[in-house]
C-alpha distance (Angstrom), angle and dihedral (degrees) to the residues before:
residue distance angle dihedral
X1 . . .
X2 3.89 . .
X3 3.66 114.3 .
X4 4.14 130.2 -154.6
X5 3.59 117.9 -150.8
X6 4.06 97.3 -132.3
X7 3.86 127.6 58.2
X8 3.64 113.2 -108.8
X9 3.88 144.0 176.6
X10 4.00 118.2 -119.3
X11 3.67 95.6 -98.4
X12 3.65 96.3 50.1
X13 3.96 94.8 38.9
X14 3.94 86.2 61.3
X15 3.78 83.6 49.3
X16 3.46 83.1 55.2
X17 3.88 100.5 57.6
X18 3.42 94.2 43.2
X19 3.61 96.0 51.7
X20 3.89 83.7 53.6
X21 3.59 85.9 59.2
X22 3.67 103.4 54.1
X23 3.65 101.6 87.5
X24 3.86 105.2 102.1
X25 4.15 114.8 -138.5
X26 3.69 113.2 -75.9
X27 3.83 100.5 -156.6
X28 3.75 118.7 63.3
X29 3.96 114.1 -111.5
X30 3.84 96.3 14.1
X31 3.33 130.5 66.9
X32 4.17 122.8 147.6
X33 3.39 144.4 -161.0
X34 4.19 138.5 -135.7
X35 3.87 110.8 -111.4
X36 3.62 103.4 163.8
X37 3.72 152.2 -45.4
X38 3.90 145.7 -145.9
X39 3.95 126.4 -95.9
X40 3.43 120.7 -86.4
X41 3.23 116.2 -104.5
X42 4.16 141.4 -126.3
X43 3.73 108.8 -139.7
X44 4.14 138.2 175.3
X45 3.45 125.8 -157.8
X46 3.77 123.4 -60.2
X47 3.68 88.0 15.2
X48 3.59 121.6 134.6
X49 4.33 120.7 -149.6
X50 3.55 135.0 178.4
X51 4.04 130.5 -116.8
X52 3.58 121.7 -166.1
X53 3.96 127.0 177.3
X54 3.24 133.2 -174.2
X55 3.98 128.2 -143.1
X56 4.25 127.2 176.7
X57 3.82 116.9 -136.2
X58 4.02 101.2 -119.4
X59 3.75 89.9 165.0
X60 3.76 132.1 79.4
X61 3.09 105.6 -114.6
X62 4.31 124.5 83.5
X63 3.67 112.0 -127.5
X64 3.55 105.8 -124.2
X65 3.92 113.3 -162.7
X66 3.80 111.1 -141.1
X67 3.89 91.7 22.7
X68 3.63 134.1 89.2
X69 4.27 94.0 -91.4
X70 4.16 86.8 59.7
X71 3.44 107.1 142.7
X72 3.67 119.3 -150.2
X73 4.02 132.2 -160.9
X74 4.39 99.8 -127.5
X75 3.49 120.7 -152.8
X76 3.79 109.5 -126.1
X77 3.99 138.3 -170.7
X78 3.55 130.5 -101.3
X79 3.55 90.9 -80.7
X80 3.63 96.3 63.1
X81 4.32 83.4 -135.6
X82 3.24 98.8 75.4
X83 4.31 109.7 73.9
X84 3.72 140.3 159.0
X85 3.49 83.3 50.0
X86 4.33 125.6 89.3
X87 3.79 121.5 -144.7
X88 3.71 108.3 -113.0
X89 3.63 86.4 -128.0
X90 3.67 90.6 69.6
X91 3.51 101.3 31.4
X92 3.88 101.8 95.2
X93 4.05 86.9 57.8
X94 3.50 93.0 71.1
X95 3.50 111.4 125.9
X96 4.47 121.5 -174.4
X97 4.09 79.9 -36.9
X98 3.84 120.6 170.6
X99 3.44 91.5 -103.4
X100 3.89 130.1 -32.8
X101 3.91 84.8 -86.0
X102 3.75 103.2 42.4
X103 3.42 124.9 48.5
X104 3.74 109.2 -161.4
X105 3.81 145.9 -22.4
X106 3.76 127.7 -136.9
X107 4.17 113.6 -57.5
X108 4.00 90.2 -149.8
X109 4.05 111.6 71.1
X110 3.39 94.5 -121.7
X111 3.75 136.1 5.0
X112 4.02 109.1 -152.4
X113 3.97 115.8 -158.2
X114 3.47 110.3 -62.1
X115 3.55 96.2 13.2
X116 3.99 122.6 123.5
X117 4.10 110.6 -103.7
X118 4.00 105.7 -159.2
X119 4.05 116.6 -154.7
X120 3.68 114.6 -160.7
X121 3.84 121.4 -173.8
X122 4.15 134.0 157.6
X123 3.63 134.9 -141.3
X124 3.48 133.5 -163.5
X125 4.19 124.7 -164.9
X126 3.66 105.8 -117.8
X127 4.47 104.7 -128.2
X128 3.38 109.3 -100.7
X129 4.03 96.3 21.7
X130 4.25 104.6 136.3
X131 3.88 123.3 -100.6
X132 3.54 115.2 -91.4
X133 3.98 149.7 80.9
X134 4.04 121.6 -50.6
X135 3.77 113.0 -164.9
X136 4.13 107.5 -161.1
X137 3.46 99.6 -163.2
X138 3.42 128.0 -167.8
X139 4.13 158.4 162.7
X140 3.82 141.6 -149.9
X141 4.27 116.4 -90.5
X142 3.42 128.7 -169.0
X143 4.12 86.3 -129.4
X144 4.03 96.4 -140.4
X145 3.71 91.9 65.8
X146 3.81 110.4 13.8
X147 3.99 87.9 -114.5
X148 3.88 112.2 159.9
X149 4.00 110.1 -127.2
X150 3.27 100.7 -149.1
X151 4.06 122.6 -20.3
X152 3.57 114.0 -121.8
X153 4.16 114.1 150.7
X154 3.95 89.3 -119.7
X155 3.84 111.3 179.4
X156 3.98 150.6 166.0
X157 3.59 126.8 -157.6
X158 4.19 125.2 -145.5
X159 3.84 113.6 -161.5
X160 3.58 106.1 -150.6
X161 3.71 112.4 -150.7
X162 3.72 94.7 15.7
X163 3.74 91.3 104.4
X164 4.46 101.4 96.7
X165 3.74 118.4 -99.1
X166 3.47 115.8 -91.7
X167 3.65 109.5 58.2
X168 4.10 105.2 129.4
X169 4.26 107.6 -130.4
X170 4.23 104.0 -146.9
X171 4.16 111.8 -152.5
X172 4.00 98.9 170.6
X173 4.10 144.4 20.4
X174 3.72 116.4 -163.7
X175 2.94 102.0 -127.1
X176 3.77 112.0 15.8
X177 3.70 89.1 -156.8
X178 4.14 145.2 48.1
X179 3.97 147.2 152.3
X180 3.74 124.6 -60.6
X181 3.93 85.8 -114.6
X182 3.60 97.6 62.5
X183 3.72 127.7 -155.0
X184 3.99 88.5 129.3
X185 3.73 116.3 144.1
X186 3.40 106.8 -133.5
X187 4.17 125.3 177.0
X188 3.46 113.7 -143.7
X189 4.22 112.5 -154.8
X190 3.82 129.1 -153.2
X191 3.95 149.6 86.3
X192 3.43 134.3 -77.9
X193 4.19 102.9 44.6
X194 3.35 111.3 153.7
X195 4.48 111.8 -153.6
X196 3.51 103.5 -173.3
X197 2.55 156.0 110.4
X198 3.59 80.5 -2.8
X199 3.93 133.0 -5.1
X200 3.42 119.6 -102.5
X201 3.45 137.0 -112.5
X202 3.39 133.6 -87.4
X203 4.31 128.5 -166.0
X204 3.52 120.4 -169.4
X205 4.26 93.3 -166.1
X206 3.87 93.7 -29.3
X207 4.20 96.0 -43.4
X208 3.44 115.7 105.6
X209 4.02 125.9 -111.3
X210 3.77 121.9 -140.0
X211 3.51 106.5 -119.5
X212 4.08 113.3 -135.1
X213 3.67 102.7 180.0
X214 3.91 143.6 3.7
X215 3.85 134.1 -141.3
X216 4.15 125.3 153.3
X217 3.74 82.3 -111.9
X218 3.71 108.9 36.7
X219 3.55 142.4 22.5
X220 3.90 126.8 -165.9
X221 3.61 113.7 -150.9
X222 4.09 134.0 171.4
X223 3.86 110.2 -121.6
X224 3.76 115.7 -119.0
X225 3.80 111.9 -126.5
X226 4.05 115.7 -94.0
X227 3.83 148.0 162.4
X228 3.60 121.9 -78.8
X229 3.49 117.0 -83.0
X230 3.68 141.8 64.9
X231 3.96 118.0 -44.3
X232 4.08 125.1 -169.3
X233 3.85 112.5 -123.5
X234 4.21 116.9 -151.3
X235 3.09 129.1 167.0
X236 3.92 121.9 -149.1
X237 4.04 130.1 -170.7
X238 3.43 131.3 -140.6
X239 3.57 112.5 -65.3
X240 3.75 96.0 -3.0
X241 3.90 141.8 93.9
X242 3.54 128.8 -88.9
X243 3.81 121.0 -70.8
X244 3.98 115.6 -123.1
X245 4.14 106.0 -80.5
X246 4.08 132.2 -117.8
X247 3.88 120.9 -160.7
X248 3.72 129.5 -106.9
X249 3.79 121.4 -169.6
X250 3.73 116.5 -139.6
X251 4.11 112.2 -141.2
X252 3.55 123.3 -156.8
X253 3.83 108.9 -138.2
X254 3.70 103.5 158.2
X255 3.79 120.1 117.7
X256 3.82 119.9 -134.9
X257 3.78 109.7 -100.9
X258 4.05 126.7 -156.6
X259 3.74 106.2 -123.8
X260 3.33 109.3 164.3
X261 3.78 153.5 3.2
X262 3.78 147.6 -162.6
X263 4.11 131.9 -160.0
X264 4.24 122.0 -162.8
X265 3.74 104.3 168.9
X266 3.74 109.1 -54.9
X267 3.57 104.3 -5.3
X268 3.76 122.1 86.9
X269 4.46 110.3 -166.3
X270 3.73 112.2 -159.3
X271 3.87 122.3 -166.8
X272 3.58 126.4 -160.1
X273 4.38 130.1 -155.9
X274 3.74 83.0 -108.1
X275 4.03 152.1 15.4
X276 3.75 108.0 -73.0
X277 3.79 136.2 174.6
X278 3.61 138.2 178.6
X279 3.79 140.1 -114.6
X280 4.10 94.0 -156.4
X281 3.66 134.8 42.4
X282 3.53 121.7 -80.0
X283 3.99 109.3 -81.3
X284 3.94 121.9 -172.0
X285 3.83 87.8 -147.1
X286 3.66 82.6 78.2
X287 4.03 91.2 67.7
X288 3.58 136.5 42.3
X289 4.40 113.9 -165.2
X290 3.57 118.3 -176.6
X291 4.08 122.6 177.4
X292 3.64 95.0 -130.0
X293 3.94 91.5 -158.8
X294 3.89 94.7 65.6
X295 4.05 110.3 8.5
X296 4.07 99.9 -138.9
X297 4.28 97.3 163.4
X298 3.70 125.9 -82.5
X299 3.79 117.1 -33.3
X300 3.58 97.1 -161.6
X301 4.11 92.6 57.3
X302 4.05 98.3 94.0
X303 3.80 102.7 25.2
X304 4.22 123.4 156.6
X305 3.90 80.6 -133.4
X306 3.65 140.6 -117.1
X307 3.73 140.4 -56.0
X308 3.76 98.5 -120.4
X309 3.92 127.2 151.2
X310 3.52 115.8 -123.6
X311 4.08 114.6 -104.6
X312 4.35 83.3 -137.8
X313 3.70 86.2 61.2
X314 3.71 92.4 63.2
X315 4.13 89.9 -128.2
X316 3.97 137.2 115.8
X317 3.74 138.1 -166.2
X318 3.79 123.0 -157.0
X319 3.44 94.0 -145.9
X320 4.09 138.1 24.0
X321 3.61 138.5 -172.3
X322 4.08 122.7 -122.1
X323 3.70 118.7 -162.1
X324 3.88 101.4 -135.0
X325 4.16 120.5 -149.7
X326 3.45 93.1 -109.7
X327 3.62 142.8 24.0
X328 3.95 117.0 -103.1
X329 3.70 114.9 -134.9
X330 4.30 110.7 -124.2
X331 3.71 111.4 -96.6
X332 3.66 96.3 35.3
X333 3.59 128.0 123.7
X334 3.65 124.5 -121.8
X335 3.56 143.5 -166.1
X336 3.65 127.4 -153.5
X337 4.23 120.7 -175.5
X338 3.40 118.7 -165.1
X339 3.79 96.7 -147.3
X340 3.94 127.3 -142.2
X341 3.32 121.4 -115.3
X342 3.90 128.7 -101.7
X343 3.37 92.2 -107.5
X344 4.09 94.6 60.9
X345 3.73 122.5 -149.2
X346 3.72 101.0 122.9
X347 3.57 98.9 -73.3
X348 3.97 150.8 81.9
X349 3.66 104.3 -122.4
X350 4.71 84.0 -163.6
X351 3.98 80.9 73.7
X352 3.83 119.1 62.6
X353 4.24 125.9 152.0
X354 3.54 121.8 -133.2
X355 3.69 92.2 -79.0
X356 3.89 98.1 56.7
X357 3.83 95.7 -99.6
X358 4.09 112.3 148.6
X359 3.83 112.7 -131.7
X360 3.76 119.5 -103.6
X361 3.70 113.2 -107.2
X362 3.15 160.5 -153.6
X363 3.83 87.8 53.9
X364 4.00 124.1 156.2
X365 3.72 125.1 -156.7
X366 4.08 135.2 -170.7
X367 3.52 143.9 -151.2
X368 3.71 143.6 133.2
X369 3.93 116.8 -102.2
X370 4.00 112.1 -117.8
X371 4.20 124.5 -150.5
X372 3.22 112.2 -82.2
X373 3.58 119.1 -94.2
X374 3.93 121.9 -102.1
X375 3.57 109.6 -158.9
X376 3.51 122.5 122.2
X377 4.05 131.0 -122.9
X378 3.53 116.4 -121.9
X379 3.74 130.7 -170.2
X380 3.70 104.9 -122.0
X381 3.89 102.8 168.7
X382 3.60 148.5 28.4
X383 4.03 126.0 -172.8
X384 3.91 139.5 168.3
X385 3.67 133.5 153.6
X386 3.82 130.8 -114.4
X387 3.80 110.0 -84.9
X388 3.52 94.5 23.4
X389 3.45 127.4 110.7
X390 4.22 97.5 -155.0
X391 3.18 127.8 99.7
X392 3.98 125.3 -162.4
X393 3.62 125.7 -147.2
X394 3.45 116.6 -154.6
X395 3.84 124.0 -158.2
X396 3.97 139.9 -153.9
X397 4.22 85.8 -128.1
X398 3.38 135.0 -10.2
X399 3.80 125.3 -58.4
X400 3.11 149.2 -175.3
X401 4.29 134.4 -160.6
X402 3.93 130.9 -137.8
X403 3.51 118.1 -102.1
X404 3.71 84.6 -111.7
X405 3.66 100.4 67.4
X406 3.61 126.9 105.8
X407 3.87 120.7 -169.3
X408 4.17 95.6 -161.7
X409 3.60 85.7 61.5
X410 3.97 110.7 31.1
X411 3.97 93.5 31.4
X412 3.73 114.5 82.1
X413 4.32 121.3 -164.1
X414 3.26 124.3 -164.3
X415 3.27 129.6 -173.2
X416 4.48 109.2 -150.8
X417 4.11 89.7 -162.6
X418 3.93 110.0 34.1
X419 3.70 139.7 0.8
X420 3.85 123.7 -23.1
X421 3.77 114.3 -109.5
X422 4.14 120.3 -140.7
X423 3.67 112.8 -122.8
X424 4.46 104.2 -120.8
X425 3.59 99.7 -179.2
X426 3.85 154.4 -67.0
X427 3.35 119.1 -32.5
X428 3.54 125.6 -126.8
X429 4.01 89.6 -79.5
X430 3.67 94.9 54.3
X431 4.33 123.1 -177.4
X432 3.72 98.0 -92.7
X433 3.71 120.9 -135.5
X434 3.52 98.4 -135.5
X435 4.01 114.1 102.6
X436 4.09 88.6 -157.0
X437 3.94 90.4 56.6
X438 3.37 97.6 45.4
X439 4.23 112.6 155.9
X440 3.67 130.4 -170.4
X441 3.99 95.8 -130.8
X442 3.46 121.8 54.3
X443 4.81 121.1 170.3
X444 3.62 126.3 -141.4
X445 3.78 128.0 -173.4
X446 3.81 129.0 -116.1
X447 3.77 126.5 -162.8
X448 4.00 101.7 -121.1
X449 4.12 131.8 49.1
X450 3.87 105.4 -92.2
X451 4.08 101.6 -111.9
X452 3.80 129.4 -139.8
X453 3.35 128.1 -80.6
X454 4.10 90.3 -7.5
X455 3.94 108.4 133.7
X456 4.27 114.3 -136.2
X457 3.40 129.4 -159.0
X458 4.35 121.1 -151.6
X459 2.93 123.4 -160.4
X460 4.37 131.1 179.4
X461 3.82 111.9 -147.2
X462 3.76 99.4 -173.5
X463 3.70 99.3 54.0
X464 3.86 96.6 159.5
X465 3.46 79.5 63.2
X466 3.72 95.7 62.9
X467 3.81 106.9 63.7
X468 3.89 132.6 168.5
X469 3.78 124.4 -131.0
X470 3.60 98.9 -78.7
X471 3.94 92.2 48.6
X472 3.87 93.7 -102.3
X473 4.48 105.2 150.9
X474 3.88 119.6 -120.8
X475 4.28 105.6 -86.2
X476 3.61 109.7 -171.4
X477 3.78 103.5 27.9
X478 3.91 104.2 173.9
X479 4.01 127.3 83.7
X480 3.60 133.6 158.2
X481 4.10 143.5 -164.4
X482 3.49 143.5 -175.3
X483 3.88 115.1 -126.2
X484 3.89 128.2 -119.4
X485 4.14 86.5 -27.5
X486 4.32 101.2 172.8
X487 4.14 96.7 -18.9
X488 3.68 104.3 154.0
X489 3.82 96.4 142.4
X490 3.85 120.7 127.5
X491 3.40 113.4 -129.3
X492 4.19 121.6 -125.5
X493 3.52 137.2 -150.1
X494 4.10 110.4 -104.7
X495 3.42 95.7 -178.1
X496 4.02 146.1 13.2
X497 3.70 125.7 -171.5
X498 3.58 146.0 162.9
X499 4.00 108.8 -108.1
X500 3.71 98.1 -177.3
X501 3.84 137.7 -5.4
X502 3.61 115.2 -173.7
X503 4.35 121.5 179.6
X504 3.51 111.3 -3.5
X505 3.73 122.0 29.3
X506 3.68 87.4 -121.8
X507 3.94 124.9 86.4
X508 3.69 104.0 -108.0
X509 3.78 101.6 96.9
X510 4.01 135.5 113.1
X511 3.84 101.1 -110.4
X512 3.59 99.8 22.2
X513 3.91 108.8 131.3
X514 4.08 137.2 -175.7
X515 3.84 127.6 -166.5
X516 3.29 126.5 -139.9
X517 4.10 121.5 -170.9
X518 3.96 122.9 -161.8
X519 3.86 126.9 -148.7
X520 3.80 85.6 -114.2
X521 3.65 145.5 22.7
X522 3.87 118.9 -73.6
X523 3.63 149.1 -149.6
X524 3.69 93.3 -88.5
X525 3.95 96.5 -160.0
X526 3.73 94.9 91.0
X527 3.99 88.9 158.9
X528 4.26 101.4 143.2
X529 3.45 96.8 7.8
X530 3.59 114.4 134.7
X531 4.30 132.0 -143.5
X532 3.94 124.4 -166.8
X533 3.70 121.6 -160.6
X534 3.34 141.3 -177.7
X535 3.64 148.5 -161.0
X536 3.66 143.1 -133.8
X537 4.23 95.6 -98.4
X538 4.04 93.0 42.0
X539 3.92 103.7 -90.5
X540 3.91 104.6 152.4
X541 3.76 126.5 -169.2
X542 3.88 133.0 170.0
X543 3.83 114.8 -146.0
X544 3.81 120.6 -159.8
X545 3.83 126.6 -154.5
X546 3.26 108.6 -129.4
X547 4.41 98.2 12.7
X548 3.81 90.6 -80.8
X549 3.13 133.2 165.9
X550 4.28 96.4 28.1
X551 3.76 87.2 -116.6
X552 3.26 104.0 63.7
X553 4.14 130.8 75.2
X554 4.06 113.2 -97.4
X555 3.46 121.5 -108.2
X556 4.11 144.2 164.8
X557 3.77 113.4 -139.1
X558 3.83 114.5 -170.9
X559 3.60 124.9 -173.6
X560 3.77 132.3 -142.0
X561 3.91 127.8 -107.4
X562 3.56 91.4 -101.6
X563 4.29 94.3 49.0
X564 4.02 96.0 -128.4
X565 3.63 100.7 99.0
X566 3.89 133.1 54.1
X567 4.05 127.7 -162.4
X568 3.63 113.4 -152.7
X569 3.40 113.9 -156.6
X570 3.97 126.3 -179.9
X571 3.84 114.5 -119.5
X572 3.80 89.7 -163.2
X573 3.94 146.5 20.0
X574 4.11 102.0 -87.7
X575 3.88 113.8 -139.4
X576 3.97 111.9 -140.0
X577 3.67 120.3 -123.9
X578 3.72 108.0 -113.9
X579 3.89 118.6 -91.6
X580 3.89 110.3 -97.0
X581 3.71 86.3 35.6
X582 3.87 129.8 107.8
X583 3.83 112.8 -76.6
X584 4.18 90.0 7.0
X585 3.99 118.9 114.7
X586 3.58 135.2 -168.6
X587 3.62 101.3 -65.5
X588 3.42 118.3 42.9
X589 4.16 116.7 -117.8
X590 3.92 125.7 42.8
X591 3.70 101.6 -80.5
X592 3.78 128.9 -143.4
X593 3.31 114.4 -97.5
X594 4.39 93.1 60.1
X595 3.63 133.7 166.2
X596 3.38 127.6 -124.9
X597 3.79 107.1 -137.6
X598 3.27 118.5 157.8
X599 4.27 134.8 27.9
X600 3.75 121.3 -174.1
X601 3.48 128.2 -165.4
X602 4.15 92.2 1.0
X603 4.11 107.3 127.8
X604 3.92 127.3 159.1
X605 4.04 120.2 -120.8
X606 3.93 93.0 -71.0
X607 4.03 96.3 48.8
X608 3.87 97.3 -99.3
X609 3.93 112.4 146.5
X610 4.14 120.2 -141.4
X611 3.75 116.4 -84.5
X612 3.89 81.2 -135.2
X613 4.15 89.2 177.3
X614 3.55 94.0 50.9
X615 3.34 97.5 49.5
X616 4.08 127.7 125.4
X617 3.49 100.8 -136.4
X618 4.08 121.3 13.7
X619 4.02 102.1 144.3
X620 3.57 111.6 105.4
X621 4.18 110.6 -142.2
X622 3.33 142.1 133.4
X623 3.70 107.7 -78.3
């Protein structure tokens, strides 16, 4: 609740407000007004709390965040005339601030008149700071030129040492890092632990740690297992809140194991514990398969290969199917031996999981090999998107075509509502000829842009020609959709990663890259379109595919097969504006973790631009 620094009756307190709002707007075309704010807040030291206020556009002009009508909350003196400037009393508190004289800019991406801006900005009490009110005060800027908006005396008020007595403060883990499965001791350093009458406890990223020993300065605790990543670690007495929280990063050091196996006539599937890819081709040396029943040689010496993803592609399949050199009569018992690799130590170095650990080996499996199965495929979808000319054709399993199968010739198009379209070609997902990498979805290419609202019909002429694994023909070979009919939903970012970081751990160097994947497929011509980030301290840049417009920095962005995800890749070194300077934070550089916060000019197939705000997942880290 906002708080006046003099006691006064009702009557003269609503003097009071509306004396605050006399001051007319001092920049021409913007001018705001205070909505509301957070609580203030009780804090110890080395805490860390949250402020948030909240101002309404009454101007008329949007605040654009990243642009030259960004808006930024100032911190001011006691005064509340004096801005651009922080009290020194305050200054120590700043925590991943604009800069050390502004304290945030608006959360939303833009704020159009009479819209709500929201300005969001932490603190944390320095250890050893005195006991005692801060008041952060502060005022709107237009950010270029440090202009205030419209003066109003907003502040928020931290009481330090009004949280109760109790709350354990954490300064060290040793060590700061351990395996996914746990069971790591790890001592946990600070002041304020509390033993008894009972321990406290401990979370590792909201699971609990078994606590092994207690001390009013350290704790030693086993870490519960937990995914990959990085986990916040509090500690919290008996009968009291959480204590401030350190990070610990969970490793995964597991190798992939072989656990099982089946065999249907000549193809052998193999599953691993875990996702793994490989950084070679497949090689048959790295299996040996033996029917147990009736010994004939090693079945895995002349195989067509193996349906496994590429480790450069940055994907993993628990399980993959090997075409074997012979098919295994049902009933029989086979053998398949995961071999180790040349090299020796335990492991097959062709096998890695996403983290880059080798699979254990030599491992053998059983099992008996079953008929094969005698269902047939069917097609049972089609789909494309207005303005596109590819079709996908989706099946009821995976499939795969002969080598003598041509889609511009034994597809047919037609188009219910306008002018038939010739089938070209494949399309950049062709029907793979390789029974062991057999996929459900396969694209071909049509001469004309698909148009809106028209309905098509597919249909596949040579459907012995389109088999599944087993060697079952295509069945029902005809499908049909109706293109772009009522789509009018925004697409969202699903996921944002780093893809490569070369140099510095920052994001400023030729060749460093970040993907970005939407919850749909996209206009994949991204050529001028434009993408602002920003960091944790402020630092803004705008990245152009393509090196237009002249003002921004140059960049390649290529999309994936499937048109849903985009890799960003610097095409040179990016020189940081200088700190105090528009778009420029604390630290110089764009640091890893960065926000995506703006795109320009990115659209799906019907013409709908990103919801970039309400997106799931638009921080870019390692992950």
């Amino acid at each position: 609740m906002r708080r006046f620094t003099t006691a006064v009756t009702a009557a003269a307190l609503a003097f009071s407000m509306l004396a605050l709002a006399v001051p007319a707007a001092a920049v021409t075309g913007y001018d705001s007004q205070y909505n509301s704010e957070s609580a203030f807040v009780d804090i110890n030291p080395g805490q860390t709390r949250n402020f948030q206020v909240f101002f309404i556009n009454a101007g008329t002009t949007t605040w654009t965040r990243g642009t030259s009508t960004q808006v930024d909350l100032a911190a001011c003196l006691e005064d509340k005339v004096s801005c651009n400037v922080q009290d020194a009393r305050e200054a120590s508190w700043n925590t991943n601030w604009l800069s050390t004289t502004r304290y945030a800019t608006t959360s939303n991406t833009s704020v159009a008149p009479g819209g709500v801006g929201t300005f969001s900005y932490n603190i944390t009490a320095p250890v050893g700071a005195t006991n005692g009110i801060y008041r952060f005060n502060g005022d709107l800027v237009l950010s270029t030129t440090g202009e205030k908006i419209h003066p109003e005396g907003y502040y928020q008020e931290a009481n330090l040492g009004g949280v109760a007595t109790g709350t354990a403060t954490i300064t060290d883990l040793d060590p700061n890092e351990g395996t996914t499965a746990g069971d790591d001791n790890v001592v946990i350093t600070g002041t304020g632990i509390v033993c008894t009458p009972a321990f406290p406890s401990v979370s590792f990223g909201g699971t609990a740690a078994a606590v092994v020993s207690c001390g009013s300065t350290s704790l030693t605790v086993t870490s519960p297992a937990h995914a990959a990543g990085n986990v916040a670690v509090t500690v919290t007495n008996s009968g009291q809140g959480p204590s401030n929280s350190l990070t610990f990063e969970y490793q995964d050091l597991d190798e992939p194991v072989f656990t099982s196996m089946a065999v249907s006539g000549d193809l052998l599937t193999v599953t691993f514990s875990e996702g793994v890819c490989t950084d070679t081709a497949y090689s048959p040396a790295d299996w040996n398969v033996t029917n147990i029943s009736n010994p004939s040689g090693d079945l895995a010496g002349a195989t067509s290969g193996a349906n496994i993803p590429d480790c450069a592609d940055d994907e993993t399949v628990t399980s993959f199917v090997i075409t074997l050199a012979s098919a295994v009569p049902p009933g029989a018992l086979v053998e398949a031996t995961l071999n180790e690799s040349t090299t020796g130590g335990g492991e097959n170095v062709n096998y890695e999981d996403a983290s880059g650990n080798f699979a254990n080996a030599p491992q053998a499996r059983q099992a008996t090999a079953t008929a094969p199965e005698t269902v047939q495929p069917d097609l049972i979808s089609a789909s494309g998107n207005v303005g596109s000319t590819t079709i996908t054709l989706t099946f009821s399993e995976p499939i795969w075509c002969d080598a003598g199968f041509t889609p511009a010739t034994e597809i047919t198009v037609v188009n219910l509502d306008g002018t038939d379209p010739a089938v070209v070609s494949y399309g950049s997902d062709p029907c793979t000829t390789d029974r062991a990498a057999a996929e459900t979805t396969f694209n071909i290419t049509i001469s004309d842009d698909i148009e809106s609202d028209s309905e098509y019909e597919v249909t596949i002429d040579a459907d012995t020609e389109v088999q599944d694994a087993a060697g079952n023909n295509l069945d029902d070979n005809e499908a049909s959709f109706t293109a772009g009919a009522g789509d009018f939903t925004p697409p969202t970012i699903v996921d944002a990663r780093v893809a490569a970081n070369v140099g510095t751990t920052d994001f400023t160097e030729t060749d460093d890259a970040f993907t970005l994947t939407f919850s749909e497929v996209m206009d994949a011509d991204a050529t001028g379109d434009t993408i602002q980030i920003q960091d944790q301290d402020g630092t803004v840049f705008t990245l152009a595919c393509g090196g237009a417009p002249a003002t921004t920095n140059s960049v390649t962005c290529d999309w994936n097969t499937a048109e849903t995800a985009v890799t960003v890749t610097l095409d040179e070194a990016i020189t940081p504006p200088p700190v105090g300077s528009a778009g420029a934070g604390d630290t110089p550089g764009m640091q890893i973790p960065f926000n995506v916060t703006t795109l320009t000019g990115f659209a799906d197939a019907q013409g709908n631009v990103p919801n970039v705000l309400g997106s799931s997942d638009r921080l870019v880290d390692y992950e």
